[in-house]
C-alpha positions as CSV (number, residue, x, y, z in Angstrom):
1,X,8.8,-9.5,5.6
2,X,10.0,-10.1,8.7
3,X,11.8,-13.0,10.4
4,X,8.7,-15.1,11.4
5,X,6.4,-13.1,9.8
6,X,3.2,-15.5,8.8
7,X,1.7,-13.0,6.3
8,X,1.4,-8.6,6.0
9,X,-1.4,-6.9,5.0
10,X,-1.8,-7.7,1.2
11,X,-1.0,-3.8,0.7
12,X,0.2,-1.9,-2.1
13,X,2.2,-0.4,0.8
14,X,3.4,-2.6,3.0
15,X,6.0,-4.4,0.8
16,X,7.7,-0.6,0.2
17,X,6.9,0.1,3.9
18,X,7.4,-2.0,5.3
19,X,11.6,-1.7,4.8
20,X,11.2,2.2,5.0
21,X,11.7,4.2,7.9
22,X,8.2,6.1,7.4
23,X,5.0,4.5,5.2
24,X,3.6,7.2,2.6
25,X,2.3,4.6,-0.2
26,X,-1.4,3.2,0.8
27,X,-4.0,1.3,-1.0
28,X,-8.1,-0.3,-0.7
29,X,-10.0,-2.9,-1.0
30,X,-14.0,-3.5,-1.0
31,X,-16.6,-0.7,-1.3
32,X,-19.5,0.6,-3.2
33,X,-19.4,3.4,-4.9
34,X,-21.2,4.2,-8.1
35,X,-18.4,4.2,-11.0
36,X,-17.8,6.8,-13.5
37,X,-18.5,6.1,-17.2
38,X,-15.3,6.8,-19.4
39,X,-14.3,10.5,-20.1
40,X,-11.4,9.9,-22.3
41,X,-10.9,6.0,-22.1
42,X,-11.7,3.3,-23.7
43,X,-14.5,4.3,-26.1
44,X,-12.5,7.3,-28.0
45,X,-8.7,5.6,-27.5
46,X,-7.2,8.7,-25.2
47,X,-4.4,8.0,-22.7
48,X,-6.4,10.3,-21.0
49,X,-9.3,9.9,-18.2
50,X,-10.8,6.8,-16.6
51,X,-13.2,4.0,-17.2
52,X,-15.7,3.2,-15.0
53,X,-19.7,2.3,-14.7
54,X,-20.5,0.1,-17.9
55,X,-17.5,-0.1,-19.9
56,X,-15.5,-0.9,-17.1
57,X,-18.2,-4.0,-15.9
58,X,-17.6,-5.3,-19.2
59,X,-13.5,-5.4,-19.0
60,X,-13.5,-6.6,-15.4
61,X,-13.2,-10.4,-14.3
62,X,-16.4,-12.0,-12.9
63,X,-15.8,-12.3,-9.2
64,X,-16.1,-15.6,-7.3
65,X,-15.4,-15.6,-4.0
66,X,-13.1,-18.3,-2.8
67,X,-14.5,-20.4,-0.7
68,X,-11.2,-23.0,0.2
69,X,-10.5,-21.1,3.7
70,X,-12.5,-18.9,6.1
71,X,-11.0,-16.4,7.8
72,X,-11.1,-16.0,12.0
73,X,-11.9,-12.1,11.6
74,X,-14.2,-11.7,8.5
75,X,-13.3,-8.0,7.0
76,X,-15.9,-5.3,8.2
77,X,-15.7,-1.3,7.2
78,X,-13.1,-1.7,4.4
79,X,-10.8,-4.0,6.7
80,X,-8.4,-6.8,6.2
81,X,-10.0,-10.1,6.9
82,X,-7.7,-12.0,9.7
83,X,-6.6,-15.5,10.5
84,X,-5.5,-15.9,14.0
85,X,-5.4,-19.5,14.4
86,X,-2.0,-21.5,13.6
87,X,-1.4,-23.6,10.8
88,X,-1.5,-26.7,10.5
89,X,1.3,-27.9,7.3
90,X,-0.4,-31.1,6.7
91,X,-3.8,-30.7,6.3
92,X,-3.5,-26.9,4.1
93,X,-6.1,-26.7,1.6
94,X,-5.3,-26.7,-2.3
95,X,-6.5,-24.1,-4.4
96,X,-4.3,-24.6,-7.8
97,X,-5.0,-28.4,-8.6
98,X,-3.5,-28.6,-11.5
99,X,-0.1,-26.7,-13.3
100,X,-1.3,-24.2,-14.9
101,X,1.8,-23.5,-16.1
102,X,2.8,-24.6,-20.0
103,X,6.8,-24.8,-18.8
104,X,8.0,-21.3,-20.7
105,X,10.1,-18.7,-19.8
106,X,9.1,-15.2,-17.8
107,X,11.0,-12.5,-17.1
108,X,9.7,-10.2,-14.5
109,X,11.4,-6.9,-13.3
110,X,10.4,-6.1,-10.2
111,X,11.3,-3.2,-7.1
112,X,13.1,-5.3,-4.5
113,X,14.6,-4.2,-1.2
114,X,17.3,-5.7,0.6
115,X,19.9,-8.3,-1.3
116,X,18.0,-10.0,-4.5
117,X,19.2,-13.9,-3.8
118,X,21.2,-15.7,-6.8
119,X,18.7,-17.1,-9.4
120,X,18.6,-20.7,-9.4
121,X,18.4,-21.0,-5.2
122,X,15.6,-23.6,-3.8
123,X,13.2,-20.7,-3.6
124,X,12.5,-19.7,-6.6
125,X,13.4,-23.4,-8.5
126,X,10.7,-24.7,-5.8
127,X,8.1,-22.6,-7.0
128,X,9.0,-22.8,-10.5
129,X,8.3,-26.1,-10.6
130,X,5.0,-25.7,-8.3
131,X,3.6,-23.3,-10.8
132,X,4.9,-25.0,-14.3
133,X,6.7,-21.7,-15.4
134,X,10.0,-20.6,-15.8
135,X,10.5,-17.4,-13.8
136,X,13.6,-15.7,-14.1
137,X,13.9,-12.2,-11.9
138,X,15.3,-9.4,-13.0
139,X,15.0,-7.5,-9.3
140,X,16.2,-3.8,-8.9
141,X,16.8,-1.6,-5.7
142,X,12.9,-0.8,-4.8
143,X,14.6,2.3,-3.4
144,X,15.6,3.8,-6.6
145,X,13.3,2.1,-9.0
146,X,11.6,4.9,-10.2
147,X,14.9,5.9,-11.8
148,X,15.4,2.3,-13.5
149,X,11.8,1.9,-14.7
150,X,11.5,5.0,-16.8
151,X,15.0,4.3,-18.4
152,X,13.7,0.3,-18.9
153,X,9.9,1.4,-20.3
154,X,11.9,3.9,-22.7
155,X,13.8,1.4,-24.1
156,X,13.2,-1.8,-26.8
157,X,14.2,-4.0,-24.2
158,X,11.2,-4.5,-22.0
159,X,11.2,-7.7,-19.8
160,X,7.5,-9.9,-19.9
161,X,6.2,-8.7,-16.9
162,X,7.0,-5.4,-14.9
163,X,5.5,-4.6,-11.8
164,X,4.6,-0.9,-11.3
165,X,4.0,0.6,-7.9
166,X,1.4,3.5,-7.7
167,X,3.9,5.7,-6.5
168,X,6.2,5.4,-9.1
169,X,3.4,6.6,-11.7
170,X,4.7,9.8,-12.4
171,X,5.7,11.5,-15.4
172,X,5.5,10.0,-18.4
173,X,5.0,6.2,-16.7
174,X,1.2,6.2,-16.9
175,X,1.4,6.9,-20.8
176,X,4.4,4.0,-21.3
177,X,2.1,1.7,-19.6
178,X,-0.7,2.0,-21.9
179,X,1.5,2.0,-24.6
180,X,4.0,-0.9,-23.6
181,X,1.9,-3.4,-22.0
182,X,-0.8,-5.6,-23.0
183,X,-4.7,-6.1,-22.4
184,X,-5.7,-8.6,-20.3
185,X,-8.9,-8.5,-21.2
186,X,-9.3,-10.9,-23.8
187,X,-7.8,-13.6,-21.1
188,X,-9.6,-12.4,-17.7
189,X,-12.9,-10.7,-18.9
190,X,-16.1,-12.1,-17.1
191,X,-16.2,-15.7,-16.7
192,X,-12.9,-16.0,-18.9
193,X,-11.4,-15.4,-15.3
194,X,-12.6,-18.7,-13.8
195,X,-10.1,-20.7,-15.5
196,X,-7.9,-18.8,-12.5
197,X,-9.9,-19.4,-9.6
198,X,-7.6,-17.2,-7.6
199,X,-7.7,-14.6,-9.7
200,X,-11.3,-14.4,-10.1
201,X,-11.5,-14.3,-6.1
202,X,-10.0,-11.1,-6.0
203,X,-12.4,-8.0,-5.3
204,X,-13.6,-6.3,-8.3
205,X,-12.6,-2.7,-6.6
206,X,-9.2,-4.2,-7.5
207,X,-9.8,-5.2,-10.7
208,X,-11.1,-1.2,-11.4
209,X,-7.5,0.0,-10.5
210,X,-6.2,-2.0,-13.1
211,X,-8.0,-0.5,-15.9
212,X,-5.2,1.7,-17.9
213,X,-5.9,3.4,-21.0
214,X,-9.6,1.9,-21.2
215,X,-8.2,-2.0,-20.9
216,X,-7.9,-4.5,-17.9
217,X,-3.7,-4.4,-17.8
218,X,-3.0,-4.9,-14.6
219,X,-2.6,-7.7,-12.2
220,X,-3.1,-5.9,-8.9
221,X,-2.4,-6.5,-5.1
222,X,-6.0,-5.7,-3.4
223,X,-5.3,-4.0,-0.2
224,X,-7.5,-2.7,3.0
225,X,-9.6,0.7,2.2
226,X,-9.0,2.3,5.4
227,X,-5.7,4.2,6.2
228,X,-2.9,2.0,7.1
229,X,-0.5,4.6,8.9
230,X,-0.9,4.6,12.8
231,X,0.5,6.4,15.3
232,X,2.4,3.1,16.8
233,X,3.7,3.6,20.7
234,X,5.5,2.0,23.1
235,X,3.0,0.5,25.5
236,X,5.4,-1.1,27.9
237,X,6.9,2.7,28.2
238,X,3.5,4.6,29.0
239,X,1.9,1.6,31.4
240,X,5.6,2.1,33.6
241,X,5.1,6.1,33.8
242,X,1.6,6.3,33.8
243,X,1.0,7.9,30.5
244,X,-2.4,8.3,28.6
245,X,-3.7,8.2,25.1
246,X,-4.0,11.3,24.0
247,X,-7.7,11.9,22.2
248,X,-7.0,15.1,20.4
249,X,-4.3,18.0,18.7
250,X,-3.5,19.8,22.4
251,X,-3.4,16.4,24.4
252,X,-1.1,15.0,22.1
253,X,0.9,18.3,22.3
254,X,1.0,18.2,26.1
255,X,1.4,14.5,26.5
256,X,5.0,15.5,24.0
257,X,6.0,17.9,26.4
258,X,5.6,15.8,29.4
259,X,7.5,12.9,27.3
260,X,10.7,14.3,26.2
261,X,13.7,14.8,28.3
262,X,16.5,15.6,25.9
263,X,19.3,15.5,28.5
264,X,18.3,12.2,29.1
265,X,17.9,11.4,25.3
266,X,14.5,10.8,25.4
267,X,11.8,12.5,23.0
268,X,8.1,12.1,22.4
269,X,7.5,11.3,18.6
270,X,9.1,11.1,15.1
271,X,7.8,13.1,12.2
272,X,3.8,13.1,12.8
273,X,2.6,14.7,9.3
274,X,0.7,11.7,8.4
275,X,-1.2,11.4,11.3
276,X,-1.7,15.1,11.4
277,X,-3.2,14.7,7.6
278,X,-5.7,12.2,9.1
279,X,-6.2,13.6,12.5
280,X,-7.2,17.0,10.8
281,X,-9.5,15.4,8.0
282,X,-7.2,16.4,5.1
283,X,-7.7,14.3,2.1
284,X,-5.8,11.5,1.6
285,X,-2.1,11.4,0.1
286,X,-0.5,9.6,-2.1
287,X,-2.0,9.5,-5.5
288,X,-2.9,12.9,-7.0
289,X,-6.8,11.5,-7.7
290,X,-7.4,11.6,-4.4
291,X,-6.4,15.2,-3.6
292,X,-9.7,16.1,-5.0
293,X,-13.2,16.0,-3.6
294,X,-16.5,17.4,-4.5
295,X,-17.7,20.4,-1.5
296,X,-20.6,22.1,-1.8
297,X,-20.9,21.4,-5.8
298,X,-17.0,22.7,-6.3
299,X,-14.3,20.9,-6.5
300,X,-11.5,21.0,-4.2
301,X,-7.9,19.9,-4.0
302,X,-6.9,19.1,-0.5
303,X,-3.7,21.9,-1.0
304,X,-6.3,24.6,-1.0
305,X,-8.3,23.3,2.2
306,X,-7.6,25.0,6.1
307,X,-7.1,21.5,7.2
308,X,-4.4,21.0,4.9
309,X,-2.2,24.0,6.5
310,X,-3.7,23.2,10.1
311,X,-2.3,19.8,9.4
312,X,1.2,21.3,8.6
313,X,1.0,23.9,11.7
314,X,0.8,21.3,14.2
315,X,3.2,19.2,12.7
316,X,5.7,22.3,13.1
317,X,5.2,23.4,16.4
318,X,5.5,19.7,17.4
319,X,9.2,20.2,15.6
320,X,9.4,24.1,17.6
321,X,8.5,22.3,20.9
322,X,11.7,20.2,20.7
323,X,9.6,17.0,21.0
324,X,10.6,15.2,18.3
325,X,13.5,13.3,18.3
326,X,16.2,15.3,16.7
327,X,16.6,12.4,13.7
328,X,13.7,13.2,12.2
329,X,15.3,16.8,11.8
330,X,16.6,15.5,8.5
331,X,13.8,14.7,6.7
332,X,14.0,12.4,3.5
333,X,18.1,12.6,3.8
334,X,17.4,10.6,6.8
335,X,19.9,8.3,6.9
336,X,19.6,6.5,9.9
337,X,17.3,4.0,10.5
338,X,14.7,4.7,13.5
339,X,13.8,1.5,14.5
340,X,16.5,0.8,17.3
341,X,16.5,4.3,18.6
342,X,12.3,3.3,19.1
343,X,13.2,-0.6,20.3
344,X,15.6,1.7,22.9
345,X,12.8,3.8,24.3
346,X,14.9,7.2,23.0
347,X,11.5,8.3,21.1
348,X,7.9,6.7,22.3
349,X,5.4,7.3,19.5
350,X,6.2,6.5,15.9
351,X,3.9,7.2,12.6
352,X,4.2,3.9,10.7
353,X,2.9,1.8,8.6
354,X,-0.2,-0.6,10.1
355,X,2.0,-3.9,9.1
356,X,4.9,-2.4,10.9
357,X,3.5,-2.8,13.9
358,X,3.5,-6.6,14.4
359,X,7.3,-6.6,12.6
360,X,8.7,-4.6,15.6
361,X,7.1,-6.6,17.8
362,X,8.4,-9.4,16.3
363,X,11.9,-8.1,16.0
364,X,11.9,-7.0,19.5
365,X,10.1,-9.6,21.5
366,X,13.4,-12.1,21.2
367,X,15.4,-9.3,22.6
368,X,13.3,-7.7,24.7
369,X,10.5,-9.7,26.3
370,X,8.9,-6.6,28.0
371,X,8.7,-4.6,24.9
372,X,5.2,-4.1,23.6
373,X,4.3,-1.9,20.8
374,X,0.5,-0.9,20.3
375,X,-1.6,1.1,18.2
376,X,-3.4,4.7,18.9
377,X,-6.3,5.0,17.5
378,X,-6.8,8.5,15.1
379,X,-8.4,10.7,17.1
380,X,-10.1,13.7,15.6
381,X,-7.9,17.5,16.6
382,X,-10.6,18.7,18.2
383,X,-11.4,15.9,20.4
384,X,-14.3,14.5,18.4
385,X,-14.4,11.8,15.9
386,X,-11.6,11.8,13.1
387,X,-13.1,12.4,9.5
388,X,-11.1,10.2,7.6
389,X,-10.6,9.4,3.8
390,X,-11.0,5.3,2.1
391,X,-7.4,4.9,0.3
392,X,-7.4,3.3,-3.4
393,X,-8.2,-1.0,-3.3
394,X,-4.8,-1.5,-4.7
395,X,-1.3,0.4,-4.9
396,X,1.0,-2.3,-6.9
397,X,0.2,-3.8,-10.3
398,X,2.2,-6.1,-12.4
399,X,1.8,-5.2,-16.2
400,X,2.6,-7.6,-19.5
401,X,4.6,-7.3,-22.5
402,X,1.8,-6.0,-24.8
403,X,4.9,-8.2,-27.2
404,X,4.5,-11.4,-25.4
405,X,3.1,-14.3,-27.3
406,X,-0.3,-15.9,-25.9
407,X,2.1,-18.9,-24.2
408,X,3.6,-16.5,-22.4
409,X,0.6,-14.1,-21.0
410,X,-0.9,-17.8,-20.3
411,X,2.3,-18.4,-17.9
412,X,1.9,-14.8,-16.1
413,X,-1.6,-15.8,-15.3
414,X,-0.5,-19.0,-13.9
415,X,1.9,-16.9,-12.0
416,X,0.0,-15.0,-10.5
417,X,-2.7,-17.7,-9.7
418,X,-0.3,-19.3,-7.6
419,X,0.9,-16.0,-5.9
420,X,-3.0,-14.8,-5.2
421,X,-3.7,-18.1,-3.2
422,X,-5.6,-17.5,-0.5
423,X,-4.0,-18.1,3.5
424,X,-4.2,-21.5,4.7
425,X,-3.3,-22.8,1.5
426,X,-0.4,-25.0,-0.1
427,X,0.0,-22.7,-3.0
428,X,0.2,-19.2,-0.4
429,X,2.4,-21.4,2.2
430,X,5.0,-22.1,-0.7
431,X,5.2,-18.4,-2.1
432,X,5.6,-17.1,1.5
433,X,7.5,-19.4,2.9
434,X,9.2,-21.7,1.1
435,X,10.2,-25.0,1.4
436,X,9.7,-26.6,5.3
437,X,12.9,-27.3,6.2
438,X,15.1,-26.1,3.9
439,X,13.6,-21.9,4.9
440,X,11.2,-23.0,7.5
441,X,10.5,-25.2,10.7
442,X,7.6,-25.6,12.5
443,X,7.9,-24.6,16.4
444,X,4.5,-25.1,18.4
445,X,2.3,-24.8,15.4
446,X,3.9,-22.0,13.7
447,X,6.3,-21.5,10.8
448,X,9.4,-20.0,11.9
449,X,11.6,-18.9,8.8
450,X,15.6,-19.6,9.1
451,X,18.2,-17.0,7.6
452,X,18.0,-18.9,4.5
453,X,14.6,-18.0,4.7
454,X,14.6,-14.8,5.2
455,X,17.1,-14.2,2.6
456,X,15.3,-15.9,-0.2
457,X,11.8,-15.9,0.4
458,X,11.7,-12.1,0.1
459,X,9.8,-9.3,-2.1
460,X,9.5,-11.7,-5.4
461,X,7.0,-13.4,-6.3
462,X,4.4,-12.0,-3.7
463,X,4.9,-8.4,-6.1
464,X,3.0,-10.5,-9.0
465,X,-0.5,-11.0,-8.4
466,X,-2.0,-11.2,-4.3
467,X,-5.4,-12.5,-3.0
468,X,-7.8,-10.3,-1.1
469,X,-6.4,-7.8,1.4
470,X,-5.3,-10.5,4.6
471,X,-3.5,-10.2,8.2
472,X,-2.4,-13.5,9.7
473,X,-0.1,-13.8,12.2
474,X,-0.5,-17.1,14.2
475,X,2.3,-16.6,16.0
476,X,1.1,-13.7,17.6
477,X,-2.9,-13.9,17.3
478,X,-3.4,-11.1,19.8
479,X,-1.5,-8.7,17.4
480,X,-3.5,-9.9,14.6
481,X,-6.7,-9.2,16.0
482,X,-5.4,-6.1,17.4
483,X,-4.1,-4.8,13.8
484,X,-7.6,-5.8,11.9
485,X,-10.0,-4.0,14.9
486,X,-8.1,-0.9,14.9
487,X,-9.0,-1.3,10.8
488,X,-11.9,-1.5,11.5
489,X,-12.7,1.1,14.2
490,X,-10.7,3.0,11.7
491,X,-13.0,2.3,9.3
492,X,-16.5,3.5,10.9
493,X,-15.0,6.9,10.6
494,X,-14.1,6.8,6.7
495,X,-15.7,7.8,3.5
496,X,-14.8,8.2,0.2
497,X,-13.5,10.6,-2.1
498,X,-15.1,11.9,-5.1
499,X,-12.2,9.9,-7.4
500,X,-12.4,7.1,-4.8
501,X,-10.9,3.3,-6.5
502,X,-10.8,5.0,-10.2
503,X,-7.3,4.5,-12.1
504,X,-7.1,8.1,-14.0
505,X,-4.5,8.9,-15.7
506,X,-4.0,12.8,-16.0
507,X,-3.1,14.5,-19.0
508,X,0.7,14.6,-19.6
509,X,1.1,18.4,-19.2
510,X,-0.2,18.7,-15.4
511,X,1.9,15.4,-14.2
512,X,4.3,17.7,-12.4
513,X,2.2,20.2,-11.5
514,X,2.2,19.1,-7.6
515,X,5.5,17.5,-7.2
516,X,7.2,20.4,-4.9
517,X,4.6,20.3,-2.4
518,X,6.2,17.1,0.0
519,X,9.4,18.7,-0.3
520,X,7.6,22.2,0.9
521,X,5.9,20.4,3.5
522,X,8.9,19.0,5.1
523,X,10.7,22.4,4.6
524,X,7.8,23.9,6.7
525,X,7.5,21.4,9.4
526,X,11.1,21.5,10.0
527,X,11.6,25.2,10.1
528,X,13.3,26.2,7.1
529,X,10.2,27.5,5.1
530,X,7.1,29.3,6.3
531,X,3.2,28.9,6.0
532,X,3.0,32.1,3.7
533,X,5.6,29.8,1.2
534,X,2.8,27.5,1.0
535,X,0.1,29.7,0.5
536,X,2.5,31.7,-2.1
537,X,3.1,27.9,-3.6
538,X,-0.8,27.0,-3.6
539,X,-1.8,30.3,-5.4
540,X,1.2,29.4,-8.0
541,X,0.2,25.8,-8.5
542,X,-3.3,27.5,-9.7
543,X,-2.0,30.3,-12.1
544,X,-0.1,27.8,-13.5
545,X,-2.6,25.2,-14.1
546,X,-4.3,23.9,-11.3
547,X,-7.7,26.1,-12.1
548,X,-6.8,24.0,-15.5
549,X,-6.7,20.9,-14.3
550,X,-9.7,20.9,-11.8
551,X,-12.1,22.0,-14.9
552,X,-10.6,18.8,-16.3
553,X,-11.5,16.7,-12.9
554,X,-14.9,18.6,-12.8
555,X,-15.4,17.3,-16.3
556,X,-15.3,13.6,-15.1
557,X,-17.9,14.4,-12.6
558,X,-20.3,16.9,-14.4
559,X,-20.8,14.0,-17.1
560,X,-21.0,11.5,-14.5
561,X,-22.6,13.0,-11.7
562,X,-20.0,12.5,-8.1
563,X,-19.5,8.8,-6.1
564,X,-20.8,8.3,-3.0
565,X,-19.2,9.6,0.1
């Protein structure tokens, strides 16, 4: 988080993006779509398919809504819900009444960015002791993590809990999980989930995601169904020179050209291919289930679609027109970090993450009190409404020890009952903040986090277990509203996909089938490779088994019949 920062998005996402330069992971929360029965799951054993419809209903936790806070924005379209008004330390509301915890050890591996603090420091011994467990981290560098956790999951020596991003299942990760880690079921099935209040309030769409291998594994982090990257812009700038929000592909290209002035080191934009994805109605990234989508009773990855390669196009003239500022050039080697060349006005509009844009308002404000960073809303490239695609109801899970004794799963839970505490509670003031006064104060209503703070109360325990997708920042309620409207504007234009909140887990041989195609993006958008490369690429991927693979999708769906849209 950053300094000051009251709460984030409760995305898969926004802990990774919210330390990276450009967001990519995303993640969703409530909806209704029917769910597909099992092709390959939990009725014939594969580590193949999905569960859905029945069998999942009768592995998934009963869901009771908590009722210990209400939120100032209720969610609406697949949004966050909000809390805009400031908190008041003494009279926070308890949700965990009791120590759940039987006083055992956990250890929990987990992706971490920044400096992991010592072990015993007042953080983590405060909510040790708040919890009645034991916890002993075992963080790695969340920027390399992938690396770590296929060497750690091939090994004998596999800590209690591991926490698994979605963007890190690749390969042969899906398959370890199943294999490795254990079922929650027999602890969080139907009411058996009430004895974690917490964990029962979390929305079943959540609770889907976390069905691997045809059993409830997961502990997951429920996060906001609509996209969460926006096109983020220096309002202070475009008020001063009289600029206007562009509402489609060639007003966005002119407003570029009017921007940038490269002799006096100003540019328009950073890299825009994820708004270009959204603004042209591609599919949505990230996980591979999501590529595809039922059209016209075929079934279509989003490689093979026009707006896919218009997406592209536009993002590589934008690079042609000299509009972008000339870091972005590099791509993933990027080794600079944008943020102060966007605090210092040298590039305007910036793709980012949604829970991005109250931390550079945050960072800046103290510095800067005229800066003021604002969202665009997605406009559609043809100057009509965006067609936009719901992203999955949670991105991060943490998985158990299918080893660990029944004391130990016992202690997880009353982890992660603690960590999914609603805002406006004890236990949710504790795990994201601290101790008051020893990594907070209070200053006109609001926590304010020191630098011991900041450096402790970081990436740990929040990665176990979070409650239903929430933005609350009291220290800036205008930004909060702000962030959670735009959600939901956003999300009057969404639908879902075909594979829409399923976990599926593909079969081993087609893992890699798609993993050049970022890389080939980048390469086109920057120059270096043409369109024809990705056509050439796209007719490859097929002969080589993605006509394969999609009878294998289409398999899910012809049994199943296709989820709403």
């Amino acid at each position: 988080m950053t300094p000051n920062a009251a709460s984030s998005a409760s995305t898969g996402t926004s802990r990774r993006s919210f330390l990276a330069s450009t967001a990519v992971a995303a993640a969703a929360v409530a909806g209704g779509m029917p769910l597909l029965t099992a092709c390959g799951g939990a009725d014939n054993g594969s580590r193949e398919g999905t569960t859905s419809g029945k069998n999942a209903k009768k592995i998934m936790p009963a869901y009771v809504a908590s009722s210990v806070v209400k939120p100032d924005i209720p969610s609406k379209n697949g949004s966050s819900m909000g809390f805009t008004a400031k908190l008041d330390v003494d009279t926070l509301k308890t949700s965990v009444p009791k120590k759940l915890g039987k006083g055992g050890k956990v250890t929990v591996m987990s992706p971490f960015w920044g400096s992991p603090p010592k072990q015993n420091n007042p953080y983590y011994t405060s909510m040790n002791d708040l919890i009645g467990v034991d916890v002993e981290w075992r963080n790695q560098d969340g920027n390399t993590y992938d690396q770590k956790l296929g060497a750690v999951l091939a090994s004998s020596d596999v800590p209690d809990v591991v926490v698994v991003p979605s963007w890190n299942m690749m390969g042969k990760i899906p398959s370890a999980i199943i294999s490795k880690f254990a079922d929650l079921g027999p602890y969080l099935s139907g009411d058996k989930a009430k004895e974690y209040p917490n964990l029962a309030a979390i929305p079943s769409d959540a609770w889907q995601r976390s069905i691997f291998g045809g059993k409830l594994m997961g502990l997951p982090q429920p996060a906001p169904s609509v996209q969460t990257i926006v096109p983020l812009y220096r309002q202070d700038v475009f008020d001063k020179e009289g600029y206007e929000i562009p509402r489609s592909a060639d007003e966005f290209m002119a407003l570029c050209k009017d921007i940038t002035n490269a002799r006096a080191k100003r540019w328009a934009c950073g890299d825009m291919k994820w708004t270009a994805m959204n603004t042209f109605g591609v599919l949505s990234g990230g996980e591979k289930p999501l590529w595809w989508n039922l059209v016209d009773g075929k079934l279509v990855n989003r490689i093979e679609t026009p707006e896919y390669l218009e997406a592209i196009e536009w993002t590589r003239k934008l690079f042609a027109a000299g509009v972008v500022h000339p870091d972005f050039k590099l791509g993933k080697s990027q080794a600079v970090d944008p943020a102060p060349k966007f605090a210092a006005g040298e590039f305007l509009i910036w793709n980012n993450n949604i829970v991005n844009w109250y931390g550079q308002q945050a960072v800046q404000a103290t510095q800067n009190p005229d800066f003021k960073v604002w969202g665009m809303d997605i406009w559609g490239h043809d100057g009509g409404d965006p067609v936009l695609y719901a992203q999955n109801p949670a991105g991060i899970f943490a998985f158990v020890n299918r080893r660990a004794s029944e004391s130990v799963v016992h202690d997880v839970l009353a982890i992660a009952n603690v960590t999914a505490a609603p805002y406006g509670t004890k236990e949710w003031m504790m795990t994201n903040y601290g101790v008051e006064g020893t990594h907070y104060t209070i200053k006109n209503g609001v926590p304010v986090k020191n630098d011991k703070g900041n450096n402790e109360v970081l990436n740990a325990y929040v990665m176990v277990a979070s409650p239903a997708a929430t933005t609350a920042h009291p220290d800036m309620p205008d930004y909060t509203r702000a962030m959670v409207e735009w959600e939901q504007r956003t999300g009057s234009h969404t639908k879902k996909s075909s594979f829409w909140g399923l976990q599926i887990t593909e079969p081993s041989r087609y893992t890699n089938l798609a993993n050049d195609f970022e890389q080939l993006e980048d390469d086109i958008i920057r120059g270096h490779k043409k369109i024809s490369d990705m056509q050439q690429a796209v007719s490859d991927w097929k002969s080589k088994g993605g006509d394969k693979l999609r009878d294998w999708y289409k398999k899910l769906l012809d049994e199943n019949g296709p989820a709403a849209s």
